[in-house]
N, C-alpha and C positions, 0 to 999 in steps of 0.2 A: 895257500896251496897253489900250485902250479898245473895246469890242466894243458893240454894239445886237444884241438877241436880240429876236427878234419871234415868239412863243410862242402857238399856237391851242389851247387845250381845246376838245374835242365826244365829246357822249357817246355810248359803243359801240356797235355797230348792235344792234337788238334792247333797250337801254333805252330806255321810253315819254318823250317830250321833251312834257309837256305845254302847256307854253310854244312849241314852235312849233307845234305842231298848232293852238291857236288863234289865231299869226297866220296862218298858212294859210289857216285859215277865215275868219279877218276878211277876209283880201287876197281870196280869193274871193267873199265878199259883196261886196266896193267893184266885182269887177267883171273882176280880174286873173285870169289864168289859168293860174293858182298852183298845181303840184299837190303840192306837197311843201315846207315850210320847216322847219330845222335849226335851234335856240340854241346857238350857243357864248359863249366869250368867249377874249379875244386880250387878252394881256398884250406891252406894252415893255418892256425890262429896259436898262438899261444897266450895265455891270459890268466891271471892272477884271480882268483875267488877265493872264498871261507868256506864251501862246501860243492858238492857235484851236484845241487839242485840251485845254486848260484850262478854257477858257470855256463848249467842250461838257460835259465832264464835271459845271461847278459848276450847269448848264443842267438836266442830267438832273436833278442831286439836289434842284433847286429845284424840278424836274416833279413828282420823285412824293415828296418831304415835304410839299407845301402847295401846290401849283398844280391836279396834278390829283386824283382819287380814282383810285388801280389798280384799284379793284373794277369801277367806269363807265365811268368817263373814257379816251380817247386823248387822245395831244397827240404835235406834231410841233413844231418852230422852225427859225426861220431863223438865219445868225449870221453879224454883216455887223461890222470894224473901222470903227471911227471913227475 
């Protein structure tokens, strides 16, 4: 079976995101009434498993070898057959 994982890292509450904090502040200069922006980033996967509790598992272990950092990082996904 064919799966789409749609996969968001953001980092943990309490690490500094200096990258949003200054678009915050940009989006506040332009005028917006912004009081808070978060960077993440959101990974697609498409990937090949035998069932939807296979695809979670190869999910997890792609999360925390190389998608997100344990030390910072959460991450959740979605996980949709194609």
């Amino acid at each position: 079976m064919m799966y789409r994982v749609r996969i968001e890292v953001s980092l943990k509450q309490g690490h500094s995101d200096p990258e949003g904090e200054t678009a915050a502040k940009s989006l506040q200069e332009l005028g917006y009434p912004v009081k808070a922006t978060h960077v993440g980033k959101v990974y697609t996967v498409y990937l090949s498993a035998d069932s939807g509790s296979e695809a979670r598992r190869i999910t997890d272990e792609m999360c925390r070898k190389l998608l997100a950092n344990p030390t910072k990082d959460d991450y959740s996904y979605a996980l949709e057959e194609v």
